[in-house]
VODO-510962 format. One record per residue (C-alpha): x, y, z; residue number from 1. Coordinates in nm, 2 decimals, always signed. Layout:
REM VODO-510962
+--------+--------+--------+-------+
:      u :      v :      w : gutor :
+--------+--------+--------+-------+
:      X :      Y :      Z :   NUM :
...
+--------+--------+--------+-------+
REM end
This chain:
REM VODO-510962
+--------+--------+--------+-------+
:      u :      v :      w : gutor :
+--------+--------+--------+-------+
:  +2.74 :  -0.84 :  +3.53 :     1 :
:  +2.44 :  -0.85 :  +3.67 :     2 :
:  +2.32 :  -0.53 :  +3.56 :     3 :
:  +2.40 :  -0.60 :  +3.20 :     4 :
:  +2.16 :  -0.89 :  +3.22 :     5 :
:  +1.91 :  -0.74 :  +3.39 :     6 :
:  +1.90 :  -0.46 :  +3.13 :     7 :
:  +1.79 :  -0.71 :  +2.84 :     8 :
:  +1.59 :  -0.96 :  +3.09 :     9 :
:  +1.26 :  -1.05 :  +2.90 :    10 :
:  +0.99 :  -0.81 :  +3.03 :    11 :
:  +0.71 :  -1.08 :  +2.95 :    12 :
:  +0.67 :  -1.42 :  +3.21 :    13 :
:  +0.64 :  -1.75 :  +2.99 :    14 :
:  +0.32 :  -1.77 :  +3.09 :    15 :
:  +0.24 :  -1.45 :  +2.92 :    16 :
:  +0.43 :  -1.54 :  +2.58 :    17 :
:  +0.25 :  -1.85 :  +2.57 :    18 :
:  -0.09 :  -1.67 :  +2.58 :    19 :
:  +0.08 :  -1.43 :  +2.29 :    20 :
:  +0.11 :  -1.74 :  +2.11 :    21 :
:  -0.21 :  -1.87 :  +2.16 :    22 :
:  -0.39 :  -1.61 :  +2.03 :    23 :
:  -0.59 :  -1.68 :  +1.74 :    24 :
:  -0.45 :  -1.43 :  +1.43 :    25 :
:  -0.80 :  -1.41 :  +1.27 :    26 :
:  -1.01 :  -1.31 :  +1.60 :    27 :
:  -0.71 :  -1.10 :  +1.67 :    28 :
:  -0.75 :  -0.89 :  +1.34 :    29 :
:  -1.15 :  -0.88 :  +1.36 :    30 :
:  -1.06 :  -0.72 :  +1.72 :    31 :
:  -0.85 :  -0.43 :  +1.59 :    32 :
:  -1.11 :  -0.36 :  +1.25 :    33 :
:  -0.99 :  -0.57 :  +1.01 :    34 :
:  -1.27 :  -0.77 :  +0.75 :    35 :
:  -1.22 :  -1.13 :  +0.66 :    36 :
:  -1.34 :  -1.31 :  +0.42 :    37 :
:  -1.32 :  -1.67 :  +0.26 :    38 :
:  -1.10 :  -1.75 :  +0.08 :    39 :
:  -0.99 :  -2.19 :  +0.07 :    40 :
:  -0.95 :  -2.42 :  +0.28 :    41 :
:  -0.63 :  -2.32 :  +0.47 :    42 :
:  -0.65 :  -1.96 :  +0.47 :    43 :
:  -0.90 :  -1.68 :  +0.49 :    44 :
:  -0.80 :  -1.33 :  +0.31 :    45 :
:  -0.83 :  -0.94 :  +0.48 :    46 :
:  -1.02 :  -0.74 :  +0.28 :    47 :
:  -0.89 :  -0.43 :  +0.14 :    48 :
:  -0.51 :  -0.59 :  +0.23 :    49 :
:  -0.46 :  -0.65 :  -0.13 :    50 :
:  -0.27 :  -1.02 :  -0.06 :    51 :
:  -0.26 :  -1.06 :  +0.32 :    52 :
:  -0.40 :  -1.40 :  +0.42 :    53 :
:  -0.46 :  -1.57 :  +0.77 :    54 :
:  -0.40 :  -1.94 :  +0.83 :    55 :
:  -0.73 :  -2.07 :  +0.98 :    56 :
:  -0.51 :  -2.24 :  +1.23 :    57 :
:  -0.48 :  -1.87 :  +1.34 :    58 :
:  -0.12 :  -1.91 :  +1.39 :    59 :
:  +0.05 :  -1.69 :  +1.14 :    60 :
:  -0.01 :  -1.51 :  +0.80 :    61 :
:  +0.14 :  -1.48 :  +0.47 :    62 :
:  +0.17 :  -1.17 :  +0.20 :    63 :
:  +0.21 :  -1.23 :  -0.14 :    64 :
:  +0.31 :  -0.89 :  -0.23 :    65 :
:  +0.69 :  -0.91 :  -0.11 :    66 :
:  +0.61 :  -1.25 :  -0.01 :    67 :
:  +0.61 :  -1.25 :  +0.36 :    68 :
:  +0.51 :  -1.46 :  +0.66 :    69 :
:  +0.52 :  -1.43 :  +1.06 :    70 :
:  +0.36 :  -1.50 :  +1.35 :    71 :
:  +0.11 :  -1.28 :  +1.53 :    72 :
:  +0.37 :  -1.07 :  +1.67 :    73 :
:  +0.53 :  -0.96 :  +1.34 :    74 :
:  +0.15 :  -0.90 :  +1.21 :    75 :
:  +0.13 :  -0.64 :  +1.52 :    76 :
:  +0.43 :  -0.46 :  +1.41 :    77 :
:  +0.34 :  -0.50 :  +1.02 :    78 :
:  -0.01 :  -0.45 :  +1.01 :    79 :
:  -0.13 :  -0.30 :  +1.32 :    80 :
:  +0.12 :  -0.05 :  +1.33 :    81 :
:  +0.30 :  -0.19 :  +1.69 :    82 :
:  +0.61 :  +0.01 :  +1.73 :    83 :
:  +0.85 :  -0.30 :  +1.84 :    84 :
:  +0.81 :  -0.58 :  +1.98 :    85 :
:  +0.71 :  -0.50 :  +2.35 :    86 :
:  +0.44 :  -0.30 :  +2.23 :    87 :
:  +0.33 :  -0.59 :  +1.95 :    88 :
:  +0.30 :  -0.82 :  +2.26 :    89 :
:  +0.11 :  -0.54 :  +2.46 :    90 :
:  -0.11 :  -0.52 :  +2.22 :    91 :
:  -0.18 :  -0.88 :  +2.17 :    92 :
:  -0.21 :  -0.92 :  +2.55 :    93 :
:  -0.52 :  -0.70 :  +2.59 :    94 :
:  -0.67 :  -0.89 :  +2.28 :    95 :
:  -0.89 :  -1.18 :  +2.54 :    96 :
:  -0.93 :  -1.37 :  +2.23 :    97 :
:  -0.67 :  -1.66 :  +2.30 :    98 :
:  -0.88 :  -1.92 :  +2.45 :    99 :
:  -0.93 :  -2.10 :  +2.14 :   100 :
:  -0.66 :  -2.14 :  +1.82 :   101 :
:  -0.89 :  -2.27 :  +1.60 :   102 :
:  -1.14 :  -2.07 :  +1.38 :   103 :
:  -1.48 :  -2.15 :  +1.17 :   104 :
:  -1.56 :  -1.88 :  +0.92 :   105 :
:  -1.88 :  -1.85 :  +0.86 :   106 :
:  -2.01 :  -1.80 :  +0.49 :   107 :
:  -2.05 :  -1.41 :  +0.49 :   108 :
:  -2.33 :  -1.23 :  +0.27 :   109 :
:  -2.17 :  -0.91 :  +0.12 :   110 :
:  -2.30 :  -0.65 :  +0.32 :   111 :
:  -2.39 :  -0.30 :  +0.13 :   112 :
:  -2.10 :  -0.03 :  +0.14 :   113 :
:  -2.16 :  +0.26 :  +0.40 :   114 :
:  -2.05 :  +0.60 :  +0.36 :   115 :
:  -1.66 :  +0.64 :  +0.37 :   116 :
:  -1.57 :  +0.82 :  +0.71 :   117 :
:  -1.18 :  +0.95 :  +0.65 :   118 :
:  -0.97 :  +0.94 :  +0.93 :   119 :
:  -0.92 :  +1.29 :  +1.13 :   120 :
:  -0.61 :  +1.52 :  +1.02 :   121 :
:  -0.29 :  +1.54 :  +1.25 :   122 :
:  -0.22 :  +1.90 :  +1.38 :   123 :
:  +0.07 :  +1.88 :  +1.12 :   124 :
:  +0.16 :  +1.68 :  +0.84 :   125 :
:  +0.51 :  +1.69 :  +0.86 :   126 :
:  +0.59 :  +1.30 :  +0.91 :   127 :
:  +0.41 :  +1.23 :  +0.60 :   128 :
:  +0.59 :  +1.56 :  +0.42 :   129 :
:  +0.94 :  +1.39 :  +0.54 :   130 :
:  +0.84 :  +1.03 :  +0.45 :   131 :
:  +0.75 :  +1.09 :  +0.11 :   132 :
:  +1.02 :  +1.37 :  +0.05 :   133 :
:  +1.29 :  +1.18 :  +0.20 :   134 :
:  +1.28 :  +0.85 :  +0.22 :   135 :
:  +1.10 :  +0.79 :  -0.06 :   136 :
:  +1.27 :  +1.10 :  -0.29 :   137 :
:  +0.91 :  +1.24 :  -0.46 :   138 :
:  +0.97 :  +1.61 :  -0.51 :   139 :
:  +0.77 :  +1.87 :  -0.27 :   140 :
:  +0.60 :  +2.04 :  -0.53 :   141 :
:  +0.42 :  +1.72 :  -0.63 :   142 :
:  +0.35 :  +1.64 :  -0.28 :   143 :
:  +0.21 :  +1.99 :  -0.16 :   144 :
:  +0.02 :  +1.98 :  -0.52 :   145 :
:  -0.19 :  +1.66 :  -0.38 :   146 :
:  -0.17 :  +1.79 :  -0.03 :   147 :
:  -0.35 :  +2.12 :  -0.14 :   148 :
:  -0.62 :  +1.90 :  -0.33 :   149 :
:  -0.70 :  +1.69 :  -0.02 :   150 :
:  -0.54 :  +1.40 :  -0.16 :   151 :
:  -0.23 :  +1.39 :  +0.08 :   152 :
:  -0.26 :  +1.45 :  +0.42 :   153 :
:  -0.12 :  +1.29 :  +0.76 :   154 :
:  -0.38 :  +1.08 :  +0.96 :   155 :
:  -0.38 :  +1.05 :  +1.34 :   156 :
:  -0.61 :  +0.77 :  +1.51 :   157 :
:  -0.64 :  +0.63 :  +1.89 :   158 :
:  -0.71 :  +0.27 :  +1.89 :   159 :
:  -0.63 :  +0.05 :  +2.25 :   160 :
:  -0.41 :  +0.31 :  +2.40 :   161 :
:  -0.20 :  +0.37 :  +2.14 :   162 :
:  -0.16 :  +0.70 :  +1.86 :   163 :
:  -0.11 :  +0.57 :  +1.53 :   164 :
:  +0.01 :  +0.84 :  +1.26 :   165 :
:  -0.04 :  +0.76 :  +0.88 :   166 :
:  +0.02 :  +0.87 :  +0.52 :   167 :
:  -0.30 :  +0.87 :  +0.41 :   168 :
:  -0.40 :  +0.87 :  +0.03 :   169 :
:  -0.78 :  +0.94 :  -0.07 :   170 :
:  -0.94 :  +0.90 :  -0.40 :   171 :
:  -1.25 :  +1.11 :  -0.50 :   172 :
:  -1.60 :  +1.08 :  -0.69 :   173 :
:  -1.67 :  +1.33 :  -0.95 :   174 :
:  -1.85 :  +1.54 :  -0.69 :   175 :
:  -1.56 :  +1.53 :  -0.46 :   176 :
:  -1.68 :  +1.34 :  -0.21 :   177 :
:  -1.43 :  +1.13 :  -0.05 :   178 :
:  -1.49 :  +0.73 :  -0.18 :   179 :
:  -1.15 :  +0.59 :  -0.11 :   180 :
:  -0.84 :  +0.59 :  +0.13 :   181 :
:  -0.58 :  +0.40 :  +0.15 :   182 :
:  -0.34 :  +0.39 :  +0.52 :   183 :
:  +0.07 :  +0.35 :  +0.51 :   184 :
:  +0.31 :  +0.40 :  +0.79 :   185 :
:  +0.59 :  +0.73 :  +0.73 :   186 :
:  +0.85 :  +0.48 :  +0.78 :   187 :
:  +1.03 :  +0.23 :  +0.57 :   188 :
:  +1.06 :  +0.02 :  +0.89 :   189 :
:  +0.68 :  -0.03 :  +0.95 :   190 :
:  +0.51 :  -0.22 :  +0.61 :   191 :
:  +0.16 :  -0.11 :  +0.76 :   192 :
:  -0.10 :  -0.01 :  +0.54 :   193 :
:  -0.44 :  -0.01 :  +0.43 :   194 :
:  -0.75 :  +0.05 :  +0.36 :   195 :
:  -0.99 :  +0.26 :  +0.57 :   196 :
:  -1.31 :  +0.08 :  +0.59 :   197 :
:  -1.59 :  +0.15 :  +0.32 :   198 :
:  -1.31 :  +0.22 :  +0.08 :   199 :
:  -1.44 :  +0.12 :  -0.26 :   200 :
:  -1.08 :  +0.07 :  -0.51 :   201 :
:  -1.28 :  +0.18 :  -0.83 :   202 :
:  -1.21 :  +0.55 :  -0.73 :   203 :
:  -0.88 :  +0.54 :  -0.69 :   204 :
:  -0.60 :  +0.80 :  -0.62 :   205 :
:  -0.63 :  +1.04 :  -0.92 :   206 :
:  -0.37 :  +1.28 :  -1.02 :   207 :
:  -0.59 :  +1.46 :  -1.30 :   208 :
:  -0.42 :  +1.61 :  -1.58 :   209 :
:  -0.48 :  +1.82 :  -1.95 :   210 :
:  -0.37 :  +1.59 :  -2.22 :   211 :
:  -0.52 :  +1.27 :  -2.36 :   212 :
:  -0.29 :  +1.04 :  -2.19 :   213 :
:  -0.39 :  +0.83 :  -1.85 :   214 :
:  -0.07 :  +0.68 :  -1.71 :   215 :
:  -0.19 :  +0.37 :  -1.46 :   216 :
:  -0.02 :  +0.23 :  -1.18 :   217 :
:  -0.08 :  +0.00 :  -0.90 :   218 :
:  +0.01 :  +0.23 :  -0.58 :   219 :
:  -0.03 :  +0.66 :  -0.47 :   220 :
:  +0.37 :  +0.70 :  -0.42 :   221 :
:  +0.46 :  +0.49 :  -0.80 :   222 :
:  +0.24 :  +0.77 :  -0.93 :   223 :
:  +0.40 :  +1.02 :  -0.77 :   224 :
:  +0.74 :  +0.89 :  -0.80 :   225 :
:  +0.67 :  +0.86 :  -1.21 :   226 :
:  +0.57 :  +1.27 :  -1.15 :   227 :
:  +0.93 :  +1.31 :  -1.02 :   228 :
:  +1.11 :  +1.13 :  -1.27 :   229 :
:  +0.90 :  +1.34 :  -1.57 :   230 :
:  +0.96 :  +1.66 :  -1.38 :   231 :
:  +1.35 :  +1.60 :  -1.35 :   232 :
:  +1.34 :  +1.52 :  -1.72 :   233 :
:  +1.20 :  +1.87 :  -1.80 :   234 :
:  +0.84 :  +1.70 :  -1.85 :   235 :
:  +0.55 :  +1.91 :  -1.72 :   236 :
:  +0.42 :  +1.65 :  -1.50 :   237 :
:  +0.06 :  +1.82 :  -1.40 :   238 :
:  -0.01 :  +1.76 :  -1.85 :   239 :
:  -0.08 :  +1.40 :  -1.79 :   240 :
:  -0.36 :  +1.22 :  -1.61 :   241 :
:  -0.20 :  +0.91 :  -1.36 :   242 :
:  -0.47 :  +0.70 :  -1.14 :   243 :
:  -0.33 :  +0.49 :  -0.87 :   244 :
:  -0.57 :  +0.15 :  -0.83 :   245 :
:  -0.44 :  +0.07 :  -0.49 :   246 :
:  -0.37 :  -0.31 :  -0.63 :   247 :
:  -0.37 :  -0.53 :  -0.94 :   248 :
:  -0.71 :  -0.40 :  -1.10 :   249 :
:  -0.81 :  -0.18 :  -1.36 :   250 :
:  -1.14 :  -0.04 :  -1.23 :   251 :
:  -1.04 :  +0.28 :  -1.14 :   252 :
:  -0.88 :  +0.36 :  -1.44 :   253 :
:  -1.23 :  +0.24 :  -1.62 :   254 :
:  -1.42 :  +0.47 :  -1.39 :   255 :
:  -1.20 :  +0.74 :  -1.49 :   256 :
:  -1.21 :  +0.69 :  -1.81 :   257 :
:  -1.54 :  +0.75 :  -1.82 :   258 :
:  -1.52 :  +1.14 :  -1.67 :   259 :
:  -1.24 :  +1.20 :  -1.91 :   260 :
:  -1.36 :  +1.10 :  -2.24 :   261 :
:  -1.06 :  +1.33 :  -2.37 :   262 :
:  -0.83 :  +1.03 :  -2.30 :   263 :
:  -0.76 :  +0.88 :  -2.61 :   264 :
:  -0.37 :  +0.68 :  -2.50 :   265 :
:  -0.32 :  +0.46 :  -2.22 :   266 :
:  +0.00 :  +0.38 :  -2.03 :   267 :
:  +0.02 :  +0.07 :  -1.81 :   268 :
:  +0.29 :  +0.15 :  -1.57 :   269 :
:  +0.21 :  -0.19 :  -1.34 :   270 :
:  +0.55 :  -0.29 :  -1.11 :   271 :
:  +0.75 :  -0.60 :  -1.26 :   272 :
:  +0.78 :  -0.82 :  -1.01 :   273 :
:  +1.05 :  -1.07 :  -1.15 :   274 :
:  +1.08 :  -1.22 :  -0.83 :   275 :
:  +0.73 :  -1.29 :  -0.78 :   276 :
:  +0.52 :  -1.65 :  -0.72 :   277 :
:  +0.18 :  -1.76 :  -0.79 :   278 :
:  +0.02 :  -2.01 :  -0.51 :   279 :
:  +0.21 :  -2.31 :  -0.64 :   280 :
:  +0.55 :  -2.15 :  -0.56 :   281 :
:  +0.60 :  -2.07 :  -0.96 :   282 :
:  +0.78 :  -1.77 :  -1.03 :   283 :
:  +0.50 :  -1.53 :  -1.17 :   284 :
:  +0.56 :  -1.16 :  -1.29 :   285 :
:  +0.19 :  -1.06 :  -1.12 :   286 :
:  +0.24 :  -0.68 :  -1.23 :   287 :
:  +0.35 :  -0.75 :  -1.58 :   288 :
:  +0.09 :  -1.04 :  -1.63 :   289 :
:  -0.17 :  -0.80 :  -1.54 :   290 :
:  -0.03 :  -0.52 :  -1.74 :   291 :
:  -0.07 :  -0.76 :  -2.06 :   292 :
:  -0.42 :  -0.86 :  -1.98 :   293 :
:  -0.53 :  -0.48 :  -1.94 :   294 :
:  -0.38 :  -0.35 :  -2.29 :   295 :
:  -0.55 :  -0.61 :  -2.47 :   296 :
:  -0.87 :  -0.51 :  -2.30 :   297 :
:  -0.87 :  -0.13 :  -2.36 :   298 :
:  -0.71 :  -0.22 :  -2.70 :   299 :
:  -1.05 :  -0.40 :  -2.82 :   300 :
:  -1.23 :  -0.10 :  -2.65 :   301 :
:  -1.00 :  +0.16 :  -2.91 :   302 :
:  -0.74 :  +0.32 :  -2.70 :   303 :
:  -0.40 :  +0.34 :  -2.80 :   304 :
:  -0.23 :  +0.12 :  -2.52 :   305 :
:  +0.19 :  +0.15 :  -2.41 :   306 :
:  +0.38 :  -0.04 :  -2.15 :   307 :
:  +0.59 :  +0.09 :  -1.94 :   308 :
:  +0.78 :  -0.16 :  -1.72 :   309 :
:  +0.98 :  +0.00 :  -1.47 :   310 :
:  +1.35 :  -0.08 :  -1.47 :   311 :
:  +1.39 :  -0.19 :  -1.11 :   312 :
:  +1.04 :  -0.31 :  -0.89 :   313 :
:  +0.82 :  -0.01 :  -0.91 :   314 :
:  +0.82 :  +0.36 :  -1.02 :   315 :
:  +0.97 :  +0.44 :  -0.66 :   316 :
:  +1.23 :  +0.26 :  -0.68 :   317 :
:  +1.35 :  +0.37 :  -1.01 :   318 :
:  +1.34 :  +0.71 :  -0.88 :   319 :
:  +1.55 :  +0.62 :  -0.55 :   320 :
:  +1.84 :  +0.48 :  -0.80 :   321 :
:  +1.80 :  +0.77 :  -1.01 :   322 :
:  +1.85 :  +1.00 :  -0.76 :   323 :
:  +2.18 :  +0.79 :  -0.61 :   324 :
:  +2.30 :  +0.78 :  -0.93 :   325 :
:  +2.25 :  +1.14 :  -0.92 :   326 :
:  +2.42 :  +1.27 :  -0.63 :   327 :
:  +2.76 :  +1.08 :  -0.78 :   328 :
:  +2.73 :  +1.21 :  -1.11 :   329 :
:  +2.81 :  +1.56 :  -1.26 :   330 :
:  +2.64 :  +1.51 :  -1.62 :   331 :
:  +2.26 :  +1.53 :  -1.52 :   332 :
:  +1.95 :  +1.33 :  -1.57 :   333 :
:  +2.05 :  +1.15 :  -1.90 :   334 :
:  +2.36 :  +1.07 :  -1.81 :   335 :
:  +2.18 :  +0.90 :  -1.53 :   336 :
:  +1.96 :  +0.76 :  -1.79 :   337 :
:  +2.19 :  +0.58 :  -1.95 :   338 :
:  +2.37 :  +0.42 :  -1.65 :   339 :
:  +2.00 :  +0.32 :  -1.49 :   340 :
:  +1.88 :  +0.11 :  -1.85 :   341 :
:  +2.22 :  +0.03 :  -2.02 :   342 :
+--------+--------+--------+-------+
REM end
């Protein structure tokens, strides 16, 4: 008996957790690179994070997308890429920020964007290969197409001890100069990801085409996911143009817009997120919403403008019920069709 308890006895003294929970979230994140930046009275936001905000208490955080909250250890694991939850409290234990739990943020002046310095390449991308193939069912041709361009590769960085191993999705200038990346773990367990500092959104995560048709979409892997779904439909998917904005924006699809002049029809392919809330708790379809507001805009500007709403959250998770459907059927992709939007 008293090796069973031994086994699970809590490797940390109270003394130890209670300095876990009294370190500040906020200088916590400025210790391990993330930005801040004001954002009201009770929270401040991390830039690049899309909606990840810190309470200014510094005891916890909330994420709109998904709409999730936790303490500092759960932001370890999340955000900081922490393994479990012994190493989220090793982590936060080398972090000498805990003396204080309250934070002033300073009014910051925007500070001019330096050159983007991508993170370096693993020996071997074959988490990221796995992760995207796998568990999140895009077809290898697709990702070795975007792999070959540079756009896809597997990131390794050292940061406190610890190896960190990303997916990593980079977005290019018209003279091919890396301008944006965006970091997320190769696991569905770990929600870490973001942007590597300097990132600038309005080049996003291009997938260039031939035809006059841009399909938009708000993340990399719904881009590639919609790629799948054309390709298992018998649609050349490399014909159309998709640009991933790495949020709820349209400014990378205006930059592109203006290298491709060919473009003449617009698809916005934003996620429908029926189970979504605004800041008053009010159920609020953010994806559609913003979906709306950009056709009207590009409308007025003379582009032929189409919505396409996936059927479940996102592109990606149409194609995961796609491809479960399937595996049990014996009549092919419109059979599946028809089950997925009857």
């Amino acid at each position: 008996m008293k090796e069973n308890s031994d086994r699970y006895k809590m490797p940390f003294t109270k003394e130890q957790m209670k300095q876990v929970f009294d370190t500040n979230i906020i200088d916590f994140a400025i210790r391990h690179g993330l930005e801040i930046e004001k954002s009201d009275r009770n929270a401040v936001h991390v830039k690049h994070s899309g909606g990840l905000y810190l309470f200014r208490h510094g005891r916890g955080y909330y994420q709109f997308a998904g709409e999730k909250s936790g303490n500092i250890i759960q932001f370890a694991q999340e955000y900081l890429g922490a393994n479990d939850f012994i190493s989220a409290v090793e982590m936060i234990l080398e972090c000498r920020a805990y003396e204080q739990t309250e934070h002033f943020i300073a009014p910051m002046e925007k500070k001019p964007r330096k050159k983007l310095v991508l993170p370096p390449k693993d020996k071997d991308f074959n988490r990221t290969i796995a992760y995207l193939s796998k568990t999140r069912g895009i077809d290898r041709e697709i990702i070795y197409a975007m792999i070959s361009q540079n756009k896809v590769y597997q990131a390794v960085t050292q940061k406190n001890g610890y190896t960190f191993r990303n997916c990593a999705f980079v977005g290019y200038d018209e003279f091919g100069n890396p301008r944006y990346c965006a970091l997320r773990a190769p696991s569905s367990k770990q929600k870490f990801r973001q942007d590597v500092e300097n990132s600038d959104k309005s080049y996003g995560f291009c997938m260039e085409g031939h035809s006059n048709r841009v399909y938009e979409f708000e993340a990399p892997i719904d881009a590639m996911s919609h790629a799948t779904l054309c390709k298992f439909h018998g649609i050349k998917w490399e014909n159309d143009h998709r640009v991933a904005e790495g949020c709820l924006s349209d400014k990378a699809l205006t930059r592109y817009l203006k290298l491709h002049p060919e473009i003449q029809e617009i698809v916005f392919c934003y996620d429908n997120d029926i189970d979504g809330k605004d800041a008053k708790g009010q159920l609020c379809n953010h994806g559609q919403i913003q979906a709306n507001r950009s056709a009207r805009k590009f409308a007025k500007e003379g582009y032929k403008v189409f919505i396409q709403t996936p059927k479940t959250k996102d592109f990606n998770q149409d194609l995961l019920v796609f491809l479960e459907i399937l595996t049990h059927s014996r009549d092919g992709p419109k059979r599946v069709e028809k089950e997925m939007y009857r």
